[in-house]
C-alpha positions in Angstrom: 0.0 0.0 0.0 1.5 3.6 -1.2 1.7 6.5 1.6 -1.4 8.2 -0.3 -3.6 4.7 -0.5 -3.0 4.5 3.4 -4.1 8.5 3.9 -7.3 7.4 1.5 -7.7 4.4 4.0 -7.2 6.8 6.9 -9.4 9.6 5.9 -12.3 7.0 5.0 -12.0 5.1 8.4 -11.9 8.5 10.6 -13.8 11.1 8.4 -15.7 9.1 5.3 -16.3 11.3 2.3 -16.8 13.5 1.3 -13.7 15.5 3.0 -12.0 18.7 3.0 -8.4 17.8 3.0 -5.1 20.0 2.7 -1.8 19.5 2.4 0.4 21.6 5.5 3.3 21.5 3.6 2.2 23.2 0.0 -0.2 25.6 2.6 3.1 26.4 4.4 5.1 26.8 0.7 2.3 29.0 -0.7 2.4 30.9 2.1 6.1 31.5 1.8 5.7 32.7 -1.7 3.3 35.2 -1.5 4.8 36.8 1.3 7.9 36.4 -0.7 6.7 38.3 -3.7 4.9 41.3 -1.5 8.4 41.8 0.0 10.3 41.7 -3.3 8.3 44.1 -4.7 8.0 46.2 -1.2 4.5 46.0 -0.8 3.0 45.2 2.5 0.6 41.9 2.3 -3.0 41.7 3.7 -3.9 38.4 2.6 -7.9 37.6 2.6 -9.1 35.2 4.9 -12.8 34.3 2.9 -11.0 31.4 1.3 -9.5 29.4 4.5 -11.6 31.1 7.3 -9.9 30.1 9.9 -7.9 31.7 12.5 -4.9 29.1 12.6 -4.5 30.0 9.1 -4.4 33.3 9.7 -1.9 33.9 12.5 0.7 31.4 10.3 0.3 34.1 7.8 0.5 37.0 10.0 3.9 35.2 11.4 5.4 35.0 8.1 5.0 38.7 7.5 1.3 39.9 6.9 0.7 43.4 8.3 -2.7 42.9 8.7 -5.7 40.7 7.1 -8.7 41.4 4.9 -12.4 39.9 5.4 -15.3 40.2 3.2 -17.8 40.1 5.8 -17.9 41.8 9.4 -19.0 38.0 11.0 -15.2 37.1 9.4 -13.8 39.9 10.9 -15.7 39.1 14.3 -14.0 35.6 14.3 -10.7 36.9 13.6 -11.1 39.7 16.5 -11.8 36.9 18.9 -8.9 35.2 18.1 -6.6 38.4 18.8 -5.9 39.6 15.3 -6.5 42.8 15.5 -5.3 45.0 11.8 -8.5 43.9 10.0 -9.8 45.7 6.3 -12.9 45.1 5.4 -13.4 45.0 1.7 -17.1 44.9 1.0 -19.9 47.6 2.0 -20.9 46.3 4.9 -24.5 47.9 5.1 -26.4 45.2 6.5 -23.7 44.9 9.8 -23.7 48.3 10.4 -27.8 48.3 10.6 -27.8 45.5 13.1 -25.6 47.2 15.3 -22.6 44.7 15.0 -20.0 47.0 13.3 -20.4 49.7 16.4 -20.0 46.5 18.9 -16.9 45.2 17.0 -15.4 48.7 16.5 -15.6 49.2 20.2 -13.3 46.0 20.8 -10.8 46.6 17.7 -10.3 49.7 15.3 -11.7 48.4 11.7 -10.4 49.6 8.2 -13.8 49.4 6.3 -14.5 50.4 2.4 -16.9 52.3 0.8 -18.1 53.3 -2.2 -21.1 55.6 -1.6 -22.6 58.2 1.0 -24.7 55.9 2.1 -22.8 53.2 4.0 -20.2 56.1 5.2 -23.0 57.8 7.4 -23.7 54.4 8.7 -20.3 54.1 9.7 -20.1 57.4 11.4 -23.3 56.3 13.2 -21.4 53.1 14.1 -18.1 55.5 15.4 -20.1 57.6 17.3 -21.5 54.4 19.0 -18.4 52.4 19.5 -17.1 56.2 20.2 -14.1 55.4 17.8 -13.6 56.9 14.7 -14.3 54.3 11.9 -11.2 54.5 8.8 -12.9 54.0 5.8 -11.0 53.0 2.7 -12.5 53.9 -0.6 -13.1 51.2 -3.5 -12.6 52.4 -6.7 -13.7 50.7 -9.8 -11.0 50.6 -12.4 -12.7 48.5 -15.3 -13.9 45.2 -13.3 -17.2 46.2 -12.9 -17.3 45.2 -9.4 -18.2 47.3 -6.9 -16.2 50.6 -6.4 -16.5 54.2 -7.5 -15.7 55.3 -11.4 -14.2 58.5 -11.1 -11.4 60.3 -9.6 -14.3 62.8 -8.6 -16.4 60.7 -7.3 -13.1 59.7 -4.9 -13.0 63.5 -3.7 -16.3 63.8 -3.0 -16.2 60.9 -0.6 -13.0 62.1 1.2 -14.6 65.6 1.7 -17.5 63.9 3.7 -14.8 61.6 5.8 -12.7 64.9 6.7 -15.5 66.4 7.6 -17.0 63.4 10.3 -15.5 63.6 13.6 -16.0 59.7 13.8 -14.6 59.2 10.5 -10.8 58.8 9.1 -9.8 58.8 6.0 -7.8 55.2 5.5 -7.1 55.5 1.4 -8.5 53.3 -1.5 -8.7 50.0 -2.4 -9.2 48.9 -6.0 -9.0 45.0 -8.3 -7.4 46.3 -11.4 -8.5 44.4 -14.1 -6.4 41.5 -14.4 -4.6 42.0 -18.5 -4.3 45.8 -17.7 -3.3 48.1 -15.0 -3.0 51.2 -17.0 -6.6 52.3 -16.3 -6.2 52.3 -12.5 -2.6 53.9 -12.5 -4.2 56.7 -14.5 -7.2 57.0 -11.8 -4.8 56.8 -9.2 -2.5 59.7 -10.6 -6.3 61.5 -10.8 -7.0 61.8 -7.3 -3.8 63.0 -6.5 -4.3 67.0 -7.0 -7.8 66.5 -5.1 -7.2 64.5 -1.9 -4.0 66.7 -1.7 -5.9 69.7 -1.8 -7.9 68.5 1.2 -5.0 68.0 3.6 -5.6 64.3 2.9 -2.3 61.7 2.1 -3.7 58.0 1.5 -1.9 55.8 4.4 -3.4 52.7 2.3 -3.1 52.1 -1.3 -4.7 48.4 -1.8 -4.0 46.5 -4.6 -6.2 43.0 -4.9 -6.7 39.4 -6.1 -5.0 36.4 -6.8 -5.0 36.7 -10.4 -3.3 39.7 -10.4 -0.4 38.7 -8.3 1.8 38.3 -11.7 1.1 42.1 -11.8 2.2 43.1 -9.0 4.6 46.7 -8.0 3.1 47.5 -11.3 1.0 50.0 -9.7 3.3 53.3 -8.5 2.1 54.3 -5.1 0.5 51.0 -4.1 1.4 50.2 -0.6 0.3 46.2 0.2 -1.9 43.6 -1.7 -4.6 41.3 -0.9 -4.6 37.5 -2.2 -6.8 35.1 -1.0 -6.7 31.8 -2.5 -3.1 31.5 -3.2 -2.9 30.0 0.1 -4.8 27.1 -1.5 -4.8 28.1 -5.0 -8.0 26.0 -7.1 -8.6 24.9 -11.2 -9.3 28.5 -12.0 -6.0 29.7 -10.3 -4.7 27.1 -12.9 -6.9 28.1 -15.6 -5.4 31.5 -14.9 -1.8 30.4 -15.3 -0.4 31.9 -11.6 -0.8 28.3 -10.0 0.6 25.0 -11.1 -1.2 21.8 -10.2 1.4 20.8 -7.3 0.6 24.2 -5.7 -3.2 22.9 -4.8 -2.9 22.6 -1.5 -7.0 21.6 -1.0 -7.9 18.6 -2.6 -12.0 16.6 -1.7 -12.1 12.9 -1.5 -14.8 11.6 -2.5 -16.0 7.9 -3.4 -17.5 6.3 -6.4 -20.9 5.2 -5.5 -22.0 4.2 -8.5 -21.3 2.7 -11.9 -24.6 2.5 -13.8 -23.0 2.6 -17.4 -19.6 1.8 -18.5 -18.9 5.6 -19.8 -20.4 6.6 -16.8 -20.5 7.1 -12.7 -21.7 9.1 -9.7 -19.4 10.5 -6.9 -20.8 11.2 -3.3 -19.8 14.6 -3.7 -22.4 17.1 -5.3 -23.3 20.7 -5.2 -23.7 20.7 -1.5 -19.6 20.2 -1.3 -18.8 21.5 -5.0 -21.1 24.3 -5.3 -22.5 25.1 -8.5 -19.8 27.9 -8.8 -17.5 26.6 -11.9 -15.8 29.8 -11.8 -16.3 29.8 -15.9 -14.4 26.5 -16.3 -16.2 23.2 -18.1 -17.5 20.6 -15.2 -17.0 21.0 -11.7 -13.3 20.1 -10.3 -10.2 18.3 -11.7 -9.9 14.6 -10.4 -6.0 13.4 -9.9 -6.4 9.7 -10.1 -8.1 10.2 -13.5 -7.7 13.8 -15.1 -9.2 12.6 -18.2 -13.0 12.2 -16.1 -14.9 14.9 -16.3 -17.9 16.1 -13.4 -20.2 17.3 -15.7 -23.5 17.8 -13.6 -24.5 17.8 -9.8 -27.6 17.3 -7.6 -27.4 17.8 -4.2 -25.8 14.8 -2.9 -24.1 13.3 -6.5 -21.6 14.4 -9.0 -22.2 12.9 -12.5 -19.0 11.4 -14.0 -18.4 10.6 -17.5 -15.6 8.4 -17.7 -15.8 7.6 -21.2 -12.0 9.0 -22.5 -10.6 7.2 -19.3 -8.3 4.5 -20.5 -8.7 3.3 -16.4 -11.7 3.6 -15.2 -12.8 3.8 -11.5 -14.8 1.3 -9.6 -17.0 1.5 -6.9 -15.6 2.2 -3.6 -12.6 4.0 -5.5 -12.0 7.4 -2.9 -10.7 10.2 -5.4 -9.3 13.7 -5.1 -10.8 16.3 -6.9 -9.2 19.9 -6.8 -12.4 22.2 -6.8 -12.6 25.1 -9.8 -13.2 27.6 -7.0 -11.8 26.9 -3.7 -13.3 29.6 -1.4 -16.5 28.5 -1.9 -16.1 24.9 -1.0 -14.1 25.8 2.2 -17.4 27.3 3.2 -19.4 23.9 3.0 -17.2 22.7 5.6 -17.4 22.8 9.0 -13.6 21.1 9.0 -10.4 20.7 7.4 -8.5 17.9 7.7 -4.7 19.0 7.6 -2.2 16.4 6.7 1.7 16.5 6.2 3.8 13.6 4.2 0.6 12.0 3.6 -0.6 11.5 7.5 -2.9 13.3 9.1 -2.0 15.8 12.0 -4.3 18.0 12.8 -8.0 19.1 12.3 -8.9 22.6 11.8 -12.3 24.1 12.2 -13.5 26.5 9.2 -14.6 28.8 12.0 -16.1 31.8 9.8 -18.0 29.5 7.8 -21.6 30.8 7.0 -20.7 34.1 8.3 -22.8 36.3 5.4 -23.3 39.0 7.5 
């Protein structure tokens, strides 16, 4: 029996599938490199913690050299507070939070970076300030040709500082921006922009945020920009492969699943469906890349089942058969999972609970 047949054996007989496993040493590499490449090109890194949520995770970042981390939702950033991390950005408009009176609670216990992109969630935050009675620093998202969230004009930037500077429970904490992955001439040109106007308000941006995963072969090709946030190069996925900035031995989460079923010879049915895969392909044809058998393809899901055609497999799987699939989009799978299962030199050593998983608000 090979090392990975006995972790297959191991992982059935203490977990069953399907199971959230990664790899501690390709974590620990990935890791590495990232923080490798922010230094390199002297840029602070904020890495996001939506694709692993979970505080372990986090702090083995932080120790390799983070500044700080970046959540997409304030229930992330609550999770991350508990666990003593306390330089947290916020990258999403976080109106529903602030409404419910969480942001003021949280901002109380631990000053919050927080973006924004309109009038209307910056007088919530300065509602949450007063309460927490903390000024809030808001970061402001400009939208430099994804079509995400974000501001579209250097203008529109100046207008939103002038109502910071003037909020006594408001700071000004910069901007944030995705620049579109094939180009960053757009956003250097925006960025230039706003120089003349937040200057002319007394204001100097402490944080210049670049973001994305995909983009991390562009990066310190934005003049001014002072950190980046990457999320799922800690795992990296098929789409991070699809996008050439991962290779296959840098997928540090892999599911193993069984084959249940064999009901034609060209095809079978994995115990894994869209309540472990998602139906998030991320753009990609079928839903994951299996190791043993890379010519399989997931090509439909119900709740409970993947659908398998095996019909260009030389070898074909049989029932029983527990496979690794590396999911098109990671961050979304982590958050089916109320574990990880960590293993290093193909044993397991340690289990690791997806802690923010489910936070949406």
């Amino acid at each position: 029996m090979t090392d990975e047949d006995k972790l297959k054996q191991d992982i059935i007989t203490q977990f069953g599938t399907p199971c959230a496993v990664i790899d501690l040493n390709i974590v620990d590499k990935n890791i590495a490199q990232l923080q490798k490449l922010c230094d390199d090109n002297h840029l602070a890194n904020r890495p996001h913690v939506k694709t692993h949520k979970s505080p372990f995770l986090a702090r083995r970042q932080l120790t390799a050299g983070a500044i700080g981390i970046t959540c997409q939702k304030l229930g992330e950033a609550e999770i991350m507070a508990d666990a003593g991390i306390t330089d947290i950005l916020i990258a999403t408009n976080i109106i529903g939070a602030a409404r419910s009176g969480r942001l003021a609670t949280l901002q109380r216990r631990t000053p919050l970076k927080i973006c924004a992109d309109n009038p209307f969630s910056i007088n919530l935050y300065s509602e949450a300030g007063r309460a927490a009675e903390r000024p809030v620093s808001v970061v402001i998202e400009c939208d430099t040709g994804q079509k995400r969230a974000g501001v579209m004009t250097p203008a529109e930037v100046v207008e939103l500082a002038k109502i910071i500077k003037k909020d006594p429970w408001l700071e000004f904490g910069g901007l944030m921006f995705y620049p579109p992955v094939n180009d960053w001439s757009a956003t250097q040109k925006f960025l230039d922009a706003t120089h003349n106007g937040l200057t002319d308000l007394g204001l100097i941006p402490e944080i210049i945020s670049t973001g994305g995963t995909p983009n991390l072969k562009n990066i310190g090709h934005l003049n001014g920009a002072t950190e980046h946030r990457s999320g799922t190069s800690i795992f990296n996925d098929r789409m991070m492969m699809f996008a050439n900035v991962a290779k296959i031995t840098d997928c540090a989460l892999t599911i193993y699943t069984s084959v249940v079923s064999r009901a034609e010879d060209s095809r079978g049915i994995l115990d894994a469906g869209s309540k472990t895969f998602t139906s998030d392909s991320g753009g990609l044809d079928g839903f994951g890349l299996i190791l043993e058998h890379p010519q399989a393809h997931i090509y439909k899901m119900a709740e409970e089942h993947g659908f398998l055609d095996i019909s260009n497999c030389k070898t074909k799987p049989s029932i029983g058969d527990v496979l690794r699939v590396i999911p098109n989009h990671v961050c979304v799978v982590v958050n089916m999972f109320d574990q990880l299962v960590a293993v290093r030199d193909n044993a397991i050593v340690d289990i690791l609970p997806v802690a923010a998983r489910g936070r949406l608000v």
